[in-house]
C-alpha positions as CSV (number, residue, x, y, z in Angstrom):
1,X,71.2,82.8,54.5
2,X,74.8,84.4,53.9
3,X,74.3,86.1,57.9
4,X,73.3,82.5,59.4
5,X,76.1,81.1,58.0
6,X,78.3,83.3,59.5
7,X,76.6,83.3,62.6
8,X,76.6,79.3,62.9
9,X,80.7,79.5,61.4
10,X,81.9,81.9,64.0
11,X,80.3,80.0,66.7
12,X,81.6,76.7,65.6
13,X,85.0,78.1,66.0
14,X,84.2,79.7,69.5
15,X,83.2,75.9,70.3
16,X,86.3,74.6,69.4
17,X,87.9,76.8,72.4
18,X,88.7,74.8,75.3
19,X,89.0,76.5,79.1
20,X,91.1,73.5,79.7
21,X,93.4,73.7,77.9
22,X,97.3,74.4,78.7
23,X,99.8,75.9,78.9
24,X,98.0,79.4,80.4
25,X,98.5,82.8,78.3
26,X,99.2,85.7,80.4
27,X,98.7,89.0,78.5
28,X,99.5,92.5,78.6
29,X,98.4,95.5,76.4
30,X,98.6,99.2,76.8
31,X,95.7,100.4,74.8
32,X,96.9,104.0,74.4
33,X,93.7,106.3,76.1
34,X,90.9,104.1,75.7
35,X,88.5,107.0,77.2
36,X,85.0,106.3,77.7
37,X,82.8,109.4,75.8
38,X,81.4,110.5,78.7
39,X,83.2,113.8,80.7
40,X,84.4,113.4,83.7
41,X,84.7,116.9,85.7
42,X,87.1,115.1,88.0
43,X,90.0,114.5,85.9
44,X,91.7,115.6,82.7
45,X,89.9,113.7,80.0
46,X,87.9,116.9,77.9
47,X,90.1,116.3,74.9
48,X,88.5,112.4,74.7
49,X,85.1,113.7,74.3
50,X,82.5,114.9,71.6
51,X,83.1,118.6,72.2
52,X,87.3,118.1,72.6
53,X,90.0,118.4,70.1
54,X,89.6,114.9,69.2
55,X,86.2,115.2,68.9
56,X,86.3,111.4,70.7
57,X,82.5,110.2,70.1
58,X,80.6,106.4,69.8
59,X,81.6,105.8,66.4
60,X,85.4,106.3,67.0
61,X,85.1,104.4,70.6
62,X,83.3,101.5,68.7
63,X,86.0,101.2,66.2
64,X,88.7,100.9,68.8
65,X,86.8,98.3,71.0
66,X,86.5,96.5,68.0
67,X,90.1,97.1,67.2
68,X,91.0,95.6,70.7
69,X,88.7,92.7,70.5
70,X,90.4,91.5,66.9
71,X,93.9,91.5,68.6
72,X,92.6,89.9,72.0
73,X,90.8,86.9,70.2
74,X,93.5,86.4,67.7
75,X,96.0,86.3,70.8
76,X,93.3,83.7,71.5
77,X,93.1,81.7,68.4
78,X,96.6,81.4,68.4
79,X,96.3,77.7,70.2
80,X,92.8,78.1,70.6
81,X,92.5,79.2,74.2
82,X,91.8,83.1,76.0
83,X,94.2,84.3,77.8
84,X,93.9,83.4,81.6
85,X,95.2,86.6,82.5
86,X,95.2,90.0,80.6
87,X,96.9,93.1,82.2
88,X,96.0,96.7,80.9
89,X,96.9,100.2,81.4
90,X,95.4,103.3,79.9
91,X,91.8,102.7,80.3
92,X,90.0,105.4,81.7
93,X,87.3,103.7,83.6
94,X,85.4,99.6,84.5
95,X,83.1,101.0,82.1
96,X,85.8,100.3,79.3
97,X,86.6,97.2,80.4
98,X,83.0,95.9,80.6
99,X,82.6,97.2,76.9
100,X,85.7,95.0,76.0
101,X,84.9,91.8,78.3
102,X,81.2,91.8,76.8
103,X,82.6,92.2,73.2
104,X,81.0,89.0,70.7
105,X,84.1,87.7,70.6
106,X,85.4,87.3,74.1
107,X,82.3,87.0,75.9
108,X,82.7,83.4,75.8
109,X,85.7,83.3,78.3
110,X,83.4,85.2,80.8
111,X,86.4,87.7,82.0
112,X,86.2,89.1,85.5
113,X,87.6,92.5,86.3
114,X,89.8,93.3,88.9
115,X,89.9,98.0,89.0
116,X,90.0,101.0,90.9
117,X,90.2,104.3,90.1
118,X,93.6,106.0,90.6
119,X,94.9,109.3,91.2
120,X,96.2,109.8,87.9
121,X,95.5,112.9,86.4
122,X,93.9,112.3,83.3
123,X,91.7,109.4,84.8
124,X,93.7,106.7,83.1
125,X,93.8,103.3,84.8
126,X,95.6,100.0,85.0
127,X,93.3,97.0,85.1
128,X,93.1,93.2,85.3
129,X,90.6,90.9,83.1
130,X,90.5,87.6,84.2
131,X,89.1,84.1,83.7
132,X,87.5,82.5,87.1
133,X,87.7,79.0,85.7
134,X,91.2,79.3,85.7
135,X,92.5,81.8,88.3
136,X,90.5,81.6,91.6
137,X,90.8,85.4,92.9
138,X,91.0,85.5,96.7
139,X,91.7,89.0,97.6
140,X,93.1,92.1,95.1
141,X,94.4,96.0,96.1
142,X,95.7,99.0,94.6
143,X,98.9,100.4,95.9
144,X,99.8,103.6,96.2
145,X,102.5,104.7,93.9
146,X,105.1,106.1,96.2
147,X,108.1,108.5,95.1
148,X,110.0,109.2,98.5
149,X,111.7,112.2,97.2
150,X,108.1,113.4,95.6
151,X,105.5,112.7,98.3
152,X,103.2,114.5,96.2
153,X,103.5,112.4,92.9
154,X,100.1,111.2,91.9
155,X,99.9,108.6,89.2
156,X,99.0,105.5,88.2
157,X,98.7,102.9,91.5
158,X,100.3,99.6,91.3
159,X,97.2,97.0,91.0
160,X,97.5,93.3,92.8
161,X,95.4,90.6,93.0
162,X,96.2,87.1,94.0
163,X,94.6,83.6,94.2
164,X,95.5,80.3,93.0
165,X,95.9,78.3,89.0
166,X,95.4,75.1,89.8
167,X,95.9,75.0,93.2
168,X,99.3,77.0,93.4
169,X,99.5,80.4,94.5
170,X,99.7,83.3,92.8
171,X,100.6,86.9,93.0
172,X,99.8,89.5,90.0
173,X,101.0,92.8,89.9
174,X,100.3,95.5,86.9
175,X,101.6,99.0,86.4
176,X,102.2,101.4,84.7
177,X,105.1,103.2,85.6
178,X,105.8,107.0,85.4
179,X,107.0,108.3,81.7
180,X,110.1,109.9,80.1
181,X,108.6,113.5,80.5
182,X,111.4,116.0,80.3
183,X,114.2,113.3,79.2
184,X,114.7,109.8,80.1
185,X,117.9,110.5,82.1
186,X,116.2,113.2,84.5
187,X,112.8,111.2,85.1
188,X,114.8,107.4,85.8
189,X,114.8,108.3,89.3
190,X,111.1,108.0,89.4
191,X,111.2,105.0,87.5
192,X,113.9,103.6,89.6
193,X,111.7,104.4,92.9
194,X,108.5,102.5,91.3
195,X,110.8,99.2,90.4
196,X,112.3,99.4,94.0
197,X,108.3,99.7,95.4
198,X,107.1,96.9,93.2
199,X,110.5,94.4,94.7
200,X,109.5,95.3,98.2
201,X,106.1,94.0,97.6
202,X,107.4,90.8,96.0
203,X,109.8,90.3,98.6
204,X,106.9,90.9,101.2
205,X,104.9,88.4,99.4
206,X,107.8,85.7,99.6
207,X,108.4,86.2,102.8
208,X,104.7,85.3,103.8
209,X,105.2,82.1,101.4
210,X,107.8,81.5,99.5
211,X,106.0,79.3,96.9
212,X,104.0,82.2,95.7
213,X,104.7,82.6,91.6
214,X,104.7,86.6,90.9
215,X,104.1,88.0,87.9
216,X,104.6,91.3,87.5
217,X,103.6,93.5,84.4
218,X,103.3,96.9,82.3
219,X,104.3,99.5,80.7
220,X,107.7,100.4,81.9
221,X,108.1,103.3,80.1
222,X,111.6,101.6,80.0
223,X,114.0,98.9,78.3
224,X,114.8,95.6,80.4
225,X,118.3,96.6,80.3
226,X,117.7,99.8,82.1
227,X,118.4,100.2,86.1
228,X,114.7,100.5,86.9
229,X,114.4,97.0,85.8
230,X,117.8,95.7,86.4
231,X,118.7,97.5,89.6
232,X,115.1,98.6,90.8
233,X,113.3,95.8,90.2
234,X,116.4,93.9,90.7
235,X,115.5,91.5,87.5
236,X,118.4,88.9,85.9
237,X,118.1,88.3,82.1
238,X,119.2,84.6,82.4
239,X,117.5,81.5,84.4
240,X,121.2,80.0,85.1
241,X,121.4,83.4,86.9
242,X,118.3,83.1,89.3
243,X,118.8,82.2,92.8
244,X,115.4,81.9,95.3
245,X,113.1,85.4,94.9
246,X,114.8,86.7,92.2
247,X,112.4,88.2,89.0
248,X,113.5,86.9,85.9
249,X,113.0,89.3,82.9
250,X,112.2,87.3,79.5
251,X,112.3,90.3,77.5
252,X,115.7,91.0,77.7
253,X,116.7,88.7,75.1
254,X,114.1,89.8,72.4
255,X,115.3,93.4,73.0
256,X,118.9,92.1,72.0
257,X,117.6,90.2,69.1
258,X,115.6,93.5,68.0
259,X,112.4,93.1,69.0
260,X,110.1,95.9,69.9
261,X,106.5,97.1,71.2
262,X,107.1,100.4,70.3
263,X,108.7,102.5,68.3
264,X,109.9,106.1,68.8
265,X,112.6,108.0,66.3
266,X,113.4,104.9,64.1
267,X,114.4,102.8,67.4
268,X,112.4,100.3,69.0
269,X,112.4,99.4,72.8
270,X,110.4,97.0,75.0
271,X,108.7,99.0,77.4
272,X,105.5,96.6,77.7
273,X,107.4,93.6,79.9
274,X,106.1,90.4,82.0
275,X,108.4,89.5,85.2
276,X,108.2,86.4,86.5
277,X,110.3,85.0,90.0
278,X,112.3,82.5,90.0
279,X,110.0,80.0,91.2
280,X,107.6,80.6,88.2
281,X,110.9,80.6,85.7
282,X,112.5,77.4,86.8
283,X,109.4,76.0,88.4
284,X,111.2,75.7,91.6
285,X,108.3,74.8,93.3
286,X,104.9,73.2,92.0
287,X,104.4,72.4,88.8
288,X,103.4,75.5,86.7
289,X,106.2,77.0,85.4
290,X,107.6,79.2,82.4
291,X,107.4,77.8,79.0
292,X,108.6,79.1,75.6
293,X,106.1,79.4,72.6
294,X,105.7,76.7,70.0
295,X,108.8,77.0,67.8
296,X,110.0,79.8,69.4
297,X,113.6,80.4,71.9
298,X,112.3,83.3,73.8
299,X,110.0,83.1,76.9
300,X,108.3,86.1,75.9
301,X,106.6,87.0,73.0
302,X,105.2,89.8,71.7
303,X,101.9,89.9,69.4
304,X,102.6,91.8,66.2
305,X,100.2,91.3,63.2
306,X,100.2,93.2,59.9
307,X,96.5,94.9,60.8
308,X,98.1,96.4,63.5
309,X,100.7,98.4,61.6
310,X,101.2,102.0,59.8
311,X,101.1,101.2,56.5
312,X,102.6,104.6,55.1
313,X,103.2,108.1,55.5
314,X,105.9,109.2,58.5
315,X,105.3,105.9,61.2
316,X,105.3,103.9,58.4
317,X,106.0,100.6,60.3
318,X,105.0,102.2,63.7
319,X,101.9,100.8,65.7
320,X,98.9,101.3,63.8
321,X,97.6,104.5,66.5
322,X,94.4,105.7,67.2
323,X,95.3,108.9,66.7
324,X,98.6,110.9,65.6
325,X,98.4,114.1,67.0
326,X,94.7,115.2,66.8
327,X,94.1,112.9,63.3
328,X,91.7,110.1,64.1
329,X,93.7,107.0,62.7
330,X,90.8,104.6,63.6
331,X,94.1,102.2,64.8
332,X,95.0,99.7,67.7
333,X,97.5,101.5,70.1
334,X,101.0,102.8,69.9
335,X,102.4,99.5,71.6
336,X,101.9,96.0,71.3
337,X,100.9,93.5,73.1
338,X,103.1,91.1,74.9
339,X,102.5,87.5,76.5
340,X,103.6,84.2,78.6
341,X,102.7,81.3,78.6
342,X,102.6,79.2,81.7
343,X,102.3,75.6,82.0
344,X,103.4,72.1,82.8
């Protein structure tokens, strides 16, 4: 009798979510190598498997899908509405995502999936879930990540889709842009190159019709005050700033204020970003624009929940991880999510 209660409570509050309402969530989460268990001889992944280091199997998958599924339908129950839109990197194939979309608790919003597999060594992905009563896909691609002065860099591609939210149009970009490997001076050029790529396909967009709203998303790999964001992708950090195309970076603020999504040596940064043009920001044209959070200054926001953090030991405070090192922490990821909201 205990169970059916349950069962009848929990779907009660499922009921109580309403597709129509507004203002729209747009999410991204890097979930830190969500591998399937299954290996792949085509890419990197033996170390997420039964017989790897990690020894990676069901049990541990199932824990972190349910890990993800708590943080995505808390996101949720935050006004009681899913996220329109939910960006991902680091999953390694639509197998992952299907698991996560089909979840108890998010099944209800009936998420489409928007993937392709990339050239990425390891097999690791970028990804788009979203809902089709509220964004009405028309078309979606993977770009090729393009280095110019490394034509034979292979990593993550740059994932679009577009369509329309309530009859505007719309642009989505997610990526996941090359990491600090070997220092973060040395590898900014790469970063730099990426930013530059991903403003040449806004500006491409604009051109075609200038009352597409991009959105543009991922894990940066760096701060919103760095020249891949600030020169590359050519973002301002204040809406008095924008003129007509610009991106407008939300983040910027909370990353003065001392806000993080992850934490490395004691310092946090705000690598996991959502850029919006100006048209989107100041709602330039339409009627959908950027809105602020209930009670809250900042245009971004960033989804941080006791649960999801180290409790003790040396990332005490951290992420709560999967793993550290080869030592199964049966955690979330090592960054946190991060949202919009988008409304009238």
């Amino acid at each position: 009798m205990r169970k059916l209660i349950i069962f009848i409570a929990f779907f009660t509050i499922l009921a109580s979510f309403s597709f129509a309402h507004k203002p729209y969530k747009v999410v991204f989460y890097n979930v830190e190598n969500f591998f399937d268990t299954i290996n792949d001889p085509e890419v990197l992944d033996d170390e997420f498997t039964p017989e790897g280091v990690k020894k990676w199997n069901a049990p541990k998958y199932n824990k972190k899908l349910s890990n993800i599924e708590r943080a995505l339908f808390d996101i949720a129950s935050i006004d009681k509405d899913y996220p329109a839109i939910i960006g991902f990197s680091e999953v390694e194939t639509r197998g992952v995502l299907d698991d996560i979309a089909s979840t108890r608790k998010l099944l209800p919003a009936n998420y489409r999936i928007v993937h392709f597999d990339s050239p990425e060594a390891r097999g690791v992905d970028v990804a788009f879930l979203y809902r089709p009563d509220v964004f009405k896909i028309e078309g979606q691609h993977p770009v090729k990540t393009v280095i110019p002065s490394l034509p034979d860099f292979k990593t993550r591609d740059i994932l679009t889709m577009w369509g329309t939210i309530e009859n505007e149009p719309f642009f989505f970009m997610v990526a996941h842009w090359p990491s600090r490997l070997g220092g973060k001076e040395v590898s900014e050029f790469k970063r730099i190159a990426v930013g530059k790529q991903m403003r040449s396909i806004a500006d491409s967009v604009l051109r075609a019709n200038p009352a597409t709203k991009i959105v543009a998303m991922g894990d940066f790999n760096d701060d919103p005050t760095d020249k891949s964001i600030s020169q590359g992708l050519n973002a301002k950090f204040k809406l008095k700033d924008l003129a007509q195309g610009d991106f407008y970076d939300p983040y910027a603020d909370m990353l003065k204020a001392g806000f993080g999504t992850l934490a490395y040596g004691d310092a946090w940064n705000i690598f996991d970003n959502i850029v919006v043009t100006e048209n989107l920001a100041k709602g330039s044209s339409g009627v959908l624009k950027l809105q602020t959070a209930p009670g809250s200054k900042f245009y971004g926001n960033i989804f941080k929940q006791p649960y999801m953090v180290q409790k003790e030991g040396q990332y005490k405070g951290y992420p709560l991880r999967t793993y550290v090192g080869n030592n199964f922490q049966g955690g979330f990821s090592d960054h946190f999510p991060v949202y919009i909201y988008i409304g009238k």
